[in-house]
Structures are given as structure tokens and as C-alpha cells.
PyMOL Python script that loads the backbone (N, CA, C, O; Angstrom):
from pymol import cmd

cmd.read_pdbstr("""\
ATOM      1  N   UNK A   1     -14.501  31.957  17.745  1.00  0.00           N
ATOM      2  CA  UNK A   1     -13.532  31.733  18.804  1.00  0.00           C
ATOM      3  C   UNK A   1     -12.465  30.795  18.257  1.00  0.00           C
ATOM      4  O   UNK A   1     -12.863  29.740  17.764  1.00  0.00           O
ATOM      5  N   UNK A   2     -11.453  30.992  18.277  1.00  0.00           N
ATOM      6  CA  UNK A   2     -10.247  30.471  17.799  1.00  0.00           C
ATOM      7  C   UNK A   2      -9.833  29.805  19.037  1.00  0.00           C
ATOM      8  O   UNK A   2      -9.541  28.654  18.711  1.00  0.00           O
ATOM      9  N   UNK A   3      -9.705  29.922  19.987  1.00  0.00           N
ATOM     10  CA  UNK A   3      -9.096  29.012  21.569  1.00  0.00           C
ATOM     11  C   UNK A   3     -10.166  28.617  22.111  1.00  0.00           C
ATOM     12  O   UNK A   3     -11.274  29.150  22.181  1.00  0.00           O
ATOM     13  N   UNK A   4      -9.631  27.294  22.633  1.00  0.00           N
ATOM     14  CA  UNK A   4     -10.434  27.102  23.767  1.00  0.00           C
ATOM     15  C   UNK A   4     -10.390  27.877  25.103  1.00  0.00           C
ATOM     16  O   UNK A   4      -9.461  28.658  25.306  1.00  0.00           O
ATOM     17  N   UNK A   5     -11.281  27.704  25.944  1.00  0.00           N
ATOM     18  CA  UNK A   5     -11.197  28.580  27.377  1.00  0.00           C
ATOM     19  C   UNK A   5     -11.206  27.709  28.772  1.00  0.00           C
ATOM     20  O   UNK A   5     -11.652  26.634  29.172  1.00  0.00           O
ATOM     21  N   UNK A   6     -10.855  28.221  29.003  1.00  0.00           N
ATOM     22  CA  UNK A   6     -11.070  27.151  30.533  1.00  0.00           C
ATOM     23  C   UNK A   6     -11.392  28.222  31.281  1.00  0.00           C
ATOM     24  O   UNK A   6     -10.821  29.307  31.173  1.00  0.00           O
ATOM     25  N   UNK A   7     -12.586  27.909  32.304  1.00  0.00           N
ATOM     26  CA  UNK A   7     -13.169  28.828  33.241  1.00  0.00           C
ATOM     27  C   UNK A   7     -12.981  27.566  34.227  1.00  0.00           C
ATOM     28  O   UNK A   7     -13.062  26.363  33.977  1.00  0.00           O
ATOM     29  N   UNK A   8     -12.607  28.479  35.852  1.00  0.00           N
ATOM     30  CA  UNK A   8     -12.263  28.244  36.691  1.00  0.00           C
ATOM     31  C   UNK A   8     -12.599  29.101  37.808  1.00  0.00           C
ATOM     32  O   UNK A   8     -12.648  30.245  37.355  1.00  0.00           O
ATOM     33  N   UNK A   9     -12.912  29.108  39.334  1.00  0.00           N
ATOM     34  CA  UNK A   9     -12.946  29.712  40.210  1.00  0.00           C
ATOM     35  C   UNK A   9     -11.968  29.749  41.481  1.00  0.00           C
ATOM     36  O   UNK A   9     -12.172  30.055  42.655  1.00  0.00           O
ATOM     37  N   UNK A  10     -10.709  29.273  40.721  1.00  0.00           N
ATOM     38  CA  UNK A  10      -9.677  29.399  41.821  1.00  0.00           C
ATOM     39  C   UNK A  10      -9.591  28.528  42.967  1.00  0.00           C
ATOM     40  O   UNK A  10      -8.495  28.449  43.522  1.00  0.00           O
ATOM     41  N   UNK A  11     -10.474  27.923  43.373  1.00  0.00           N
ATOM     42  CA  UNK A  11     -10.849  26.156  43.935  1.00  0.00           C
ATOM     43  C   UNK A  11      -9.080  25.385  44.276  1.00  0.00           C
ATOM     44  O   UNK A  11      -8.252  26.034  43.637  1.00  0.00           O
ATOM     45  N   UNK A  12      -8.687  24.703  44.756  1.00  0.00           N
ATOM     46  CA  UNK A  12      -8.023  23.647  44.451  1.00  0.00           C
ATOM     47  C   UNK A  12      -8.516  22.968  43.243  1.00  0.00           C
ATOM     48  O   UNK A  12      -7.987  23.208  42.157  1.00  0.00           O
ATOM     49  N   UNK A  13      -9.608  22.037  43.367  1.00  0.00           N
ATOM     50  CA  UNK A  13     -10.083  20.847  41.684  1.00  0.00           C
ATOM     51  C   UNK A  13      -9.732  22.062  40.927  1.00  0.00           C
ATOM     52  O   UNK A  13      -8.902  21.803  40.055  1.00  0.00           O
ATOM     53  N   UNK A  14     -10.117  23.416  40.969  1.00  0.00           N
ATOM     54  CA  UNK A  14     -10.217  23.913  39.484  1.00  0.00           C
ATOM     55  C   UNK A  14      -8.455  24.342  39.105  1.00  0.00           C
ATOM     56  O   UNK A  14      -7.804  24.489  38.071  1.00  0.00           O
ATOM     57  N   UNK A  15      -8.321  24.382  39.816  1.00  0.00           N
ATOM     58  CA  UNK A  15      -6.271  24.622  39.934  1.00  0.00           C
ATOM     59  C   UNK A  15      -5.552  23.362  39.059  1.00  0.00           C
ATOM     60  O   UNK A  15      -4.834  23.213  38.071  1.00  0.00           O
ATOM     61  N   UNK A  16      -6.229  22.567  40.084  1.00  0.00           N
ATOM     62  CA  UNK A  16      -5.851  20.818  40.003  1.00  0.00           C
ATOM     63  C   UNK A  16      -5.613  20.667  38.297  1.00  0.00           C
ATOM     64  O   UNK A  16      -4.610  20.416  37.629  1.00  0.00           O
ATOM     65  N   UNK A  17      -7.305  21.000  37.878  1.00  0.00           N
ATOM     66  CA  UNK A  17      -8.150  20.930  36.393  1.00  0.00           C
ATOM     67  C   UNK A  17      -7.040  21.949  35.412  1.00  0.00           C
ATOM     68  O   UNK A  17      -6.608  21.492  34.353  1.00  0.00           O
ATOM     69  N   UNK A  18      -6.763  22.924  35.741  1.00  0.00           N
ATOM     70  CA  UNK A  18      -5.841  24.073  35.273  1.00  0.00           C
ATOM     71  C   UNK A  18      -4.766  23.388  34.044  1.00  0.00           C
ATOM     72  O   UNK A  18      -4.614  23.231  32.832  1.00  0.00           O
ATOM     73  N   UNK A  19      -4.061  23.080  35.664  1.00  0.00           N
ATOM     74  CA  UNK A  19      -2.242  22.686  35.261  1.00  0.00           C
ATOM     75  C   UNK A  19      -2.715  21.211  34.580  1.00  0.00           C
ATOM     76  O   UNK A  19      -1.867  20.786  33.795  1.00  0.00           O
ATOM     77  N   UNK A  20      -4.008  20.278  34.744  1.00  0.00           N
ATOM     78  CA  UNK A  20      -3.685  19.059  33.799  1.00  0.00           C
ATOM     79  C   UNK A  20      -4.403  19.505  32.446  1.00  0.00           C
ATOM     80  O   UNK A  20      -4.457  18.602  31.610  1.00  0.00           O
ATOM     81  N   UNK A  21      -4.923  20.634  32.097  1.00  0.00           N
ATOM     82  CA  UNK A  21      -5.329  20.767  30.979  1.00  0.00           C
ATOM     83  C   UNK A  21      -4.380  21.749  30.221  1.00  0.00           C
ATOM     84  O   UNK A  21      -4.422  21.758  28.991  1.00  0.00           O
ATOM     85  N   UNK A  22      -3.629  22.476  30.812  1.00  0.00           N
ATOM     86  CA  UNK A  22      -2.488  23.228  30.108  1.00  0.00           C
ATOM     87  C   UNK A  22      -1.456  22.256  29.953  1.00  0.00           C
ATOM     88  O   UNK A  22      -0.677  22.745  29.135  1.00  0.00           O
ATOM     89  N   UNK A  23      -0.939  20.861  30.397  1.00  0.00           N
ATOM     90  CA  UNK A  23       0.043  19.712  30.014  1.00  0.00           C
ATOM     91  C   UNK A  23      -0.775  19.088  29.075  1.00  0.00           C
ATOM     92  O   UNK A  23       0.027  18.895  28.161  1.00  0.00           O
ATOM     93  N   UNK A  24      -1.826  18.654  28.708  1.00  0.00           N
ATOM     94  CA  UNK A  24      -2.486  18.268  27.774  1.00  0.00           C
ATOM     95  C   UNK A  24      -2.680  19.047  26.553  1.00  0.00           C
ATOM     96  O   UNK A  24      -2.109  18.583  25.566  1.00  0.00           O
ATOM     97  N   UNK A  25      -3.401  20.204  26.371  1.00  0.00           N
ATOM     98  CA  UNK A  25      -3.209  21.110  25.210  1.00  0.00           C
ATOM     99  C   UNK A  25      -2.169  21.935  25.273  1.00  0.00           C
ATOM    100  O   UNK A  25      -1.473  21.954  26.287  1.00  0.00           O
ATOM    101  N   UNK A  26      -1.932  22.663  24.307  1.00  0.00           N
ATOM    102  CA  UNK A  26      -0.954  23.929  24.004  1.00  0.00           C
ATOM    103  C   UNK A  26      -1.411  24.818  24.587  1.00  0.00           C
ATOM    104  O   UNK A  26      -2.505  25.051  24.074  1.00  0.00           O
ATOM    105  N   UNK A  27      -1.141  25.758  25.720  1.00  0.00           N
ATOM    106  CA  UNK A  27      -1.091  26.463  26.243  1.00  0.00           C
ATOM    107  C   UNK A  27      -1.181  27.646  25.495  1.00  0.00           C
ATOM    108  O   UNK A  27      -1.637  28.616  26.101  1.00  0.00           O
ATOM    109  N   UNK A  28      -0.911  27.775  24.519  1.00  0.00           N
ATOM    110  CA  UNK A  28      -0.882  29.151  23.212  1.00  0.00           C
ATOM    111  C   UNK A  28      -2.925  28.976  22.907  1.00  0.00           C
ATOM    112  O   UNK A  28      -3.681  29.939  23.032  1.00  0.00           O
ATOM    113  N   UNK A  29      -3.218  28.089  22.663  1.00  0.00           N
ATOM    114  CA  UNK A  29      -4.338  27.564  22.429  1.00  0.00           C
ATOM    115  C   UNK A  29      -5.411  27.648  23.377  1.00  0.00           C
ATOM    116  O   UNK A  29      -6.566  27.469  22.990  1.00  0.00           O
ATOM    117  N   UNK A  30      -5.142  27.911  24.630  1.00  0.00           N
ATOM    118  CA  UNK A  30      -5.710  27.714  25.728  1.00  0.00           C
ATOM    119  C   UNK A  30      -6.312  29.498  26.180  1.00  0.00           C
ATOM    120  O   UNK A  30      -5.369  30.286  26.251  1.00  0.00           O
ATOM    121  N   UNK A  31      -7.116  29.858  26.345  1.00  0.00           N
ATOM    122  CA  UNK A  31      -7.158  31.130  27.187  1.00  0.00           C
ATOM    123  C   UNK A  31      -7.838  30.698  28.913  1.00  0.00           C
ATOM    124  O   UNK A  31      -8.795  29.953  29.126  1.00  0.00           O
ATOM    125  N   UNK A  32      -7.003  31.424  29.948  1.00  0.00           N
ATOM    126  CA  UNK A  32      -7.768  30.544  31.215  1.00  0.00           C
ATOM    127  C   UNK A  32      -8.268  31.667  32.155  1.00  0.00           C
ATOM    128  O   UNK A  32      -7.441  32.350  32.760  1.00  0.00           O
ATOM    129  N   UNK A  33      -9.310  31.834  32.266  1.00  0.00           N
ATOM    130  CA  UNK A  33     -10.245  32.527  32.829  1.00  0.00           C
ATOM    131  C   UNK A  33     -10.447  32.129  34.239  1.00  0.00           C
ATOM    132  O   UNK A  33     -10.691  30.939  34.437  1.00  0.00           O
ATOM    133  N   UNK A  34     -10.377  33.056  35.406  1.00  0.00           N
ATOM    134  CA  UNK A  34     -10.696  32.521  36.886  1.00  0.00           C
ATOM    135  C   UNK A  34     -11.748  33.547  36.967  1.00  0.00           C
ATOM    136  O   UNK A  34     -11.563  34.762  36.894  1.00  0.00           O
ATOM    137  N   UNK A  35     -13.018  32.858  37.147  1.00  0.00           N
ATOM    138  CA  UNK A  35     -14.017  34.026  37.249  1.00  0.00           C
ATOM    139  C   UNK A  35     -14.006  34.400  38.666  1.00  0.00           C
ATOM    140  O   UNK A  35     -14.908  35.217  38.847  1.00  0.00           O
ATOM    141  N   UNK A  36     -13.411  34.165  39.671  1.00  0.00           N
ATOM    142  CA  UNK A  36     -12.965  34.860  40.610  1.00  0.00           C
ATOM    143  C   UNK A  36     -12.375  35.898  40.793  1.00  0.00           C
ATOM    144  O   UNK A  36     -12.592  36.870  41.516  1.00  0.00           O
ATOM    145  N   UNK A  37     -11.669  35.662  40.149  1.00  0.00           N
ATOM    146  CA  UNK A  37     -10.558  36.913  39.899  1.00  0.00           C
ATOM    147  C   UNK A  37     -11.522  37.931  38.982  1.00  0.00           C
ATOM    148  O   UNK A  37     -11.945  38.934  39.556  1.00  0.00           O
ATOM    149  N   UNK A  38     -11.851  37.734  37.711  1.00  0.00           N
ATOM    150  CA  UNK A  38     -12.615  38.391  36.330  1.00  0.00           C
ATOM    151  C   UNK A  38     -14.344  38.043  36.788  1.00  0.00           C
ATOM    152  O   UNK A  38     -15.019  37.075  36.434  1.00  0.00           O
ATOM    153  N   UNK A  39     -14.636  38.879  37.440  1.00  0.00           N
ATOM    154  CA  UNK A  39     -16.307  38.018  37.579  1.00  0.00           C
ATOM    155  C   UNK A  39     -16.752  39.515  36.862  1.00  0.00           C
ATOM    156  O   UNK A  39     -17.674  40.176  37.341  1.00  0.00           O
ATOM    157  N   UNK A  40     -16.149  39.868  35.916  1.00  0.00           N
ATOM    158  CA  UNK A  40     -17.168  40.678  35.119  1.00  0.00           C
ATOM    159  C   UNK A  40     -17.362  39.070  33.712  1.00  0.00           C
ATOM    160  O   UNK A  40     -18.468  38.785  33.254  1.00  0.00           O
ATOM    161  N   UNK A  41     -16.789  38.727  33.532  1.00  0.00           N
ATOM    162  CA  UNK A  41     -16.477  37.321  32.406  1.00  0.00           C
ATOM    163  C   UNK A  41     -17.874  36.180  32.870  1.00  0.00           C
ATOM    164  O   UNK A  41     -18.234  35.176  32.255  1.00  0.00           O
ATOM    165  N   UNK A  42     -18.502  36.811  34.259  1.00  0.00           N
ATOM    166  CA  UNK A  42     -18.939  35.625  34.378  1.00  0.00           C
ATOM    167  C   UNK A  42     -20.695  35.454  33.508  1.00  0.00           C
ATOM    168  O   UNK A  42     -21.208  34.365  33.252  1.00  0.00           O
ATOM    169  N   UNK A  43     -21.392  36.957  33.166  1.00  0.00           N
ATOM    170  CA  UNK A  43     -22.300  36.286  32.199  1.00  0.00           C
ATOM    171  C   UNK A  43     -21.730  36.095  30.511  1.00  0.00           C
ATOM    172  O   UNK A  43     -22.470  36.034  29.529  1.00  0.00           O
ATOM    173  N   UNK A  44     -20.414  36.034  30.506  1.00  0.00           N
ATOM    174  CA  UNK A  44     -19.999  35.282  29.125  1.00  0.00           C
ATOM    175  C   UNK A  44     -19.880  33.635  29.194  1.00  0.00           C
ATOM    176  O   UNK A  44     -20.135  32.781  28.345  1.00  0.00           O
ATOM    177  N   UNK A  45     -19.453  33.548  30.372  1.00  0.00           N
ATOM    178  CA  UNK A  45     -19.314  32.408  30.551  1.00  0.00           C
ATOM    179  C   UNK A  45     -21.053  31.223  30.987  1.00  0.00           C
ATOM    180  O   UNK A  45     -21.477  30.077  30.839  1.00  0.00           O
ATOM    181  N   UNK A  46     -21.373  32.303  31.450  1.00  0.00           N
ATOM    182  CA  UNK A  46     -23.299  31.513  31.381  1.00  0.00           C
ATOM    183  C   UNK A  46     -23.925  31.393  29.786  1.00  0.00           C
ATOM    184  O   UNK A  46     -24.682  30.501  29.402  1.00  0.00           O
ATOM    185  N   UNK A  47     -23.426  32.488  28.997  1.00  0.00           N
ATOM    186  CA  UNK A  47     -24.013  32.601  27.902  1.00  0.00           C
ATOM    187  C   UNK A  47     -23.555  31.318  27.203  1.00  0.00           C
ATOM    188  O   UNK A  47     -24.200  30.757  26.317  1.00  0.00           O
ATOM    189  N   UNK A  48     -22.139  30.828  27.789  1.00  0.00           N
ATOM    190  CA  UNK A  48     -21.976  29.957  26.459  1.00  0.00           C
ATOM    191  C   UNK A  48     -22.232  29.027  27.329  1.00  0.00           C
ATOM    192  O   UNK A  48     -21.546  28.073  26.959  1.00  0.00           O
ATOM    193  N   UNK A  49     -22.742  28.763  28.158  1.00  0.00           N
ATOM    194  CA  UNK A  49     -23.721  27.489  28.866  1.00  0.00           C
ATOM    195  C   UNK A  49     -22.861  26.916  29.915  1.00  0.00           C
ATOM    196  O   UNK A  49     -22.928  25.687  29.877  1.00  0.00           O
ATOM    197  N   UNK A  50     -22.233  27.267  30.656  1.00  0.00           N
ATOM    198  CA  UNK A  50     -21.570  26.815  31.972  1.00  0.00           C
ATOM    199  C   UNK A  50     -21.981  26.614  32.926  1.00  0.00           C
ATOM    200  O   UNK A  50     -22.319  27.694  33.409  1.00  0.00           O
ATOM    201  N   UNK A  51     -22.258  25.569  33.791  1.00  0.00           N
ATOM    202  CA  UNK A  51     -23.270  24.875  34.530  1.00  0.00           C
ATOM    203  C   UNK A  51     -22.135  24.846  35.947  1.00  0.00           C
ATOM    204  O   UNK A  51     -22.551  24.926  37.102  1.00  0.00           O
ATOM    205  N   UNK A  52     -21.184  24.764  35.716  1.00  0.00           N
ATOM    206  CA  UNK A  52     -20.658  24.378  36.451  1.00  0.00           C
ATOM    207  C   UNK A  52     -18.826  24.697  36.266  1.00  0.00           C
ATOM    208  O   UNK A  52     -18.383  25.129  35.202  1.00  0.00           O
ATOM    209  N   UNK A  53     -18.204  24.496  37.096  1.00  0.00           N
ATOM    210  CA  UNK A  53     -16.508  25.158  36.887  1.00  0.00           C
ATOM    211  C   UNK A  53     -15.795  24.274  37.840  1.00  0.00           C
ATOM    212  O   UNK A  53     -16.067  24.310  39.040  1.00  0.00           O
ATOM    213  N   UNK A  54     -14.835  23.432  37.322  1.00  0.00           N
ATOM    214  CA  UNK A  54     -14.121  23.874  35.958  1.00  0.00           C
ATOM    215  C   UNK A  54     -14.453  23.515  34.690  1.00  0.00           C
ATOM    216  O   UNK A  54     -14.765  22.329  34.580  1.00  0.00           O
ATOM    217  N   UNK A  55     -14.490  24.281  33.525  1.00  0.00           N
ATOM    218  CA  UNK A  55     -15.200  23.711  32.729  1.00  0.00           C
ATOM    219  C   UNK A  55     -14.206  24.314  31.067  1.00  0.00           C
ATOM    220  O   UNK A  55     -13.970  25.488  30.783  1.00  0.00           O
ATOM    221  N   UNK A  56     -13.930  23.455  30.495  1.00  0.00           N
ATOM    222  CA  UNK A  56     -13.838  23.988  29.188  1.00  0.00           C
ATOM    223  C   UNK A  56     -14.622  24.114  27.610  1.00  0.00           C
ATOM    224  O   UNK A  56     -14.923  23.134  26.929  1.00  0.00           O
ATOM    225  N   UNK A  57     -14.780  25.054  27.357  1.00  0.00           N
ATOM    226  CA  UNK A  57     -15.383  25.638  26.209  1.00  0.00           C
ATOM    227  C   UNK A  57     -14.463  25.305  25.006  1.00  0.00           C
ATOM    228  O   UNK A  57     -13.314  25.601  25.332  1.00  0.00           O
ATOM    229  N   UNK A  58     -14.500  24.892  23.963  1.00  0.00           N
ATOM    230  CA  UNK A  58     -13.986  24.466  23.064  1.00  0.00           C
ATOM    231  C   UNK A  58     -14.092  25.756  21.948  1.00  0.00           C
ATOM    232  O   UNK A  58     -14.642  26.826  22.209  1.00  0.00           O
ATOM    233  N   UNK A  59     -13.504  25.449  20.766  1.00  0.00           N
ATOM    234  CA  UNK A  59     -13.774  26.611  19.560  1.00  0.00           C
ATOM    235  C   UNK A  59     -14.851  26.634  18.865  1.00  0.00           C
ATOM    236  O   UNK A  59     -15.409  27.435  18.114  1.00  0.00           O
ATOM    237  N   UNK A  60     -15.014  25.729  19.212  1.00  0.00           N
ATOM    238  CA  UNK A  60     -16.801  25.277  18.297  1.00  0.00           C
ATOM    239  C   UNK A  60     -17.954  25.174  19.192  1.00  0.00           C
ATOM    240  O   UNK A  60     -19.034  24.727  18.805  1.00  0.00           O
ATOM    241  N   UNK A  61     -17.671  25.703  20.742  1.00  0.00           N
ATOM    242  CA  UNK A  61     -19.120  26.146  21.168  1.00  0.00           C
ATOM    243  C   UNK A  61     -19.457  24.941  22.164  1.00  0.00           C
ATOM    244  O   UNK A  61     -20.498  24.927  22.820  1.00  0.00           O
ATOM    245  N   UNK A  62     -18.291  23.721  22.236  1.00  0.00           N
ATOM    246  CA  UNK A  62     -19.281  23.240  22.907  1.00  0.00           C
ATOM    247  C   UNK A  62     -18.670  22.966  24.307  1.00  0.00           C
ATOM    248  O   UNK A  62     -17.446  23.080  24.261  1.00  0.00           O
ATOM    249  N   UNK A  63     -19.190  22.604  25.676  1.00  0.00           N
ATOM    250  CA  UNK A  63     -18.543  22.633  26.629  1.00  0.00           C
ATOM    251  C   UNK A  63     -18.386  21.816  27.837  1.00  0.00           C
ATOM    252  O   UNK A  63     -19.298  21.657  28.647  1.00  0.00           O
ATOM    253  N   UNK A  64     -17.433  21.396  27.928  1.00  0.00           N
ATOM    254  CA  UNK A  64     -16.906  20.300  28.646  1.00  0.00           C
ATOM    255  C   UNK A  64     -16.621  20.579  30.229  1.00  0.00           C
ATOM    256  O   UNK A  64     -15.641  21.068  30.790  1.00  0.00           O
ATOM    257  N   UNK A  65     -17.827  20.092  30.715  1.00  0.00           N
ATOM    258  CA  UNK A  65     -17.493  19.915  32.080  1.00  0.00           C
ATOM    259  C   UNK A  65     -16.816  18.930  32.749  1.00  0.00           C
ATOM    260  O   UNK A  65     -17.178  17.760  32.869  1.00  0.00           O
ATOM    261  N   UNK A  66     -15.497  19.605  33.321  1.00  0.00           N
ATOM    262  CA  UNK A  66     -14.578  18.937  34.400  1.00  0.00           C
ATOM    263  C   UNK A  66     -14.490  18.855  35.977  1.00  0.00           C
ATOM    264  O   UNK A  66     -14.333  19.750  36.807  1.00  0.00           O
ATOM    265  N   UNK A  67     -14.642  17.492  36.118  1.00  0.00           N
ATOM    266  CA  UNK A  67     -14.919  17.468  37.832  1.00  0.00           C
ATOM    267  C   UNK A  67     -15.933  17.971  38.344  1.00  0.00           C
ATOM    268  O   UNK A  67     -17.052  18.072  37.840  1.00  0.00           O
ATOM    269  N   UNK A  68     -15.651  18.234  39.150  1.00  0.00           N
ATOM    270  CA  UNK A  68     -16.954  19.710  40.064  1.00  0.00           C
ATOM    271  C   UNK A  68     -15.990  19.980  41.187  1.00  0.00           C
ATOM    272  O   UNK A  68     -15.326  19.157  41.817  1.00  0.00           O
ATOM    273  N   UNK A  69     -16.047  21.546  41.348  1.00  0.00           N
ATOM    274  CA  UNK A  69     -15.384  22.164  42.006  1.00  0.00           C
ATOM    275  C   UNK A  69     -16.527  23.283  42.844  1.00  0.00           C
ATOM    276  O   UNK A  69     -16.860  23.452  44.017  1.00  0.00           O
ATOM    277  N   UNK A  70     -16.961  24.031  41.251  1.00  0.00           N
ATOM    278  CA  UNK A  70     -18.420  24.832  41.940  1.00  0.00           C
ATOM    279  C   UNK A  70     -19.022  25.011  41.004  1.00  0.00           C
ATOM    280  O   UNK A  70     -18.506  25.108  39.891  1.00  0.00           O
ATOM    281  N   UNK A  71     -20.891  25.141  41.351  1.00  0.00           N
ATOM    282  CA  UNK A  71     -22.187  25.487  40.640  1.00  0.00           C
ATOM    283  C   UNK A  71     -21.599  26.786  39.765  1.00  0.00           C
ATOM    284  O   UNK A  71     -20.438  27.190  39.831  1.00  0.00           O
ATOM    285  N   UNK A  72     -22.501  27.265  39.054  1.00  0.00           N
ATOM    286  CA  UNK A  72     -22.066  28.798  38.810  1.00  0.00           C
ATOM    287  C   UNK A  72     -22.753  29.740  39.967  1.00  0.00           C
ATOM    288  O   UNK A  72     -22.276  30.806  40.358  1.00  0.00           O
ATOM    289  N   UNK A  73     -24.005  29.116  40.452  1.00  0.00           N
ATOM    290  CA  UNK A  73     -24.816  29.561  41.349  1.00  0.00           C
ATOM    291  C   UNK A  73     -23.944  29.916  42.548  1.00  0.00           C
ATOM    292  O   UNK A  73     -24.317  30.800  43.320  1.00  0.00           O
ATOM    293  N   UNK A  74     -22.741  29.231  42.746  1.00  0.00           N
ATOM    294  CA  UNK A  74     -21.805  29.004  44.118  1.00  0.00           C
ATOM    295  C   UNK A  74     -21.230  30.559  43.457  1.00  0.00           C
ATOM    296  O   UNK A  74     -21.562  31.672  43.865  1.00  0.00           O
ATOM    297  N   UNK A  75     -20.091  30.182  42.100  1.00  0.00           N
ATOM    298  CA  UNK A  75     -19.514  31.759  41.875  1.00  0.00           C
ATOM    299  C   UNK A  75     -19.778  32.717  41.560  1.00  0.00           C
ATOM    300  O   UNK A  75     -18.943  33.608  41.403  1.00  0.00           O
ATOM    301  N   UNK A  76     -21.414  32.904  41.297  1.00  0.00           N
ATOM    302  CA  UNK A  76     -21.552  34.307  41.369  1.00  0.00           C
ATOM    303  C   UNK A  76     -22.253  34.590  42.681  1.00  0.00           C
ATOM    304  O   UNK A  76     -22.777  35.671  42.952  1.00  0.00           O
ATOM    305  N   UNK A  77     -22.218  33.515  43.486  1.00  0.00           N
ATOM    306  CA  UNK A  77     -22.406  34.259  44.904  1.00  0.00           C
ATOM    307  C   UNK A  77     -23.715  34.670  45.167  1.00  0.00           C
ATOM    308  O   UNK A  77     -23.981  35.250  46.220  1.00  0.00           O
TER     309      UNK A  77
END
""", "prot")
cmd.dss("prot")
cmd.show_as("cartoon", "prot")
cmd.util.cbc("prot")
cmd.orient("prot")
């Protein structure tokens, strides 16, 4: 994986989480995933260990949970 990812469920926090992590990194760098919108993405996003959203995945696997907005248990419903 060459980008980081940001997974999100469309939330306000995860919106909030969005726009301050696209002013912080390069946006070229960034791929941003709303598993709301894409909930076929969402056992990629368990696989690489997402507990929770908003959350970013880095290039090297590892993943940074931001705030709390929702469980994954909440977005896949």
C-alpha cells in the first residue's frame, strides 16, 4: 500500500476527522473511504484491523484510531 486510507462512516466526528486529516497530509497521499457509502470495502477494512471509524491506516499496516464516531459493529449494521 503506497497511501494511507482513512475510513469513515459519514458521521459528523468522521467528516469533522476527514477535512482535519486532508489539511494535515497531502491529499494525493490520502485515499478516503466512507464505508457507508462503499460497504462492500467494509471486510477490507476489518481485515486490516479497524475497531472503530474514523480511523486511519497508514502504508505500513498500522492503524490509527481517531476520536470515536462508530464501532464497526455500529457500520455494518
Amino acid at each position: 500500500m503506497s497511501k494511507s486510507i482513512f475510513y469513515h462512516a459519514g458521521c459528523p466526528v468522521c467528516v469533522s476527522a476527514e477535512q482535519d486529516i486532508l489539511n494535515l497530509i497531502n491529499p494525493a497521499a490520502v485515499e478516503v473511504v466512507n464505508l457507508d457509502v462503499e460497504k462492500s470495502r467494509i471486510p477490507e477494512a476489518q481485515k486490516a484491523g479497524l475497531k472503530s471509524v474514523p480511523a486511519l491506516v497508514t502504508p505500513n499496516g498500522n492503524v490509527l484510531h481517531i476520536n470515536f464516531g462508530a464501532s464497526m459493529a455500529d457500520v455494518i449494521g
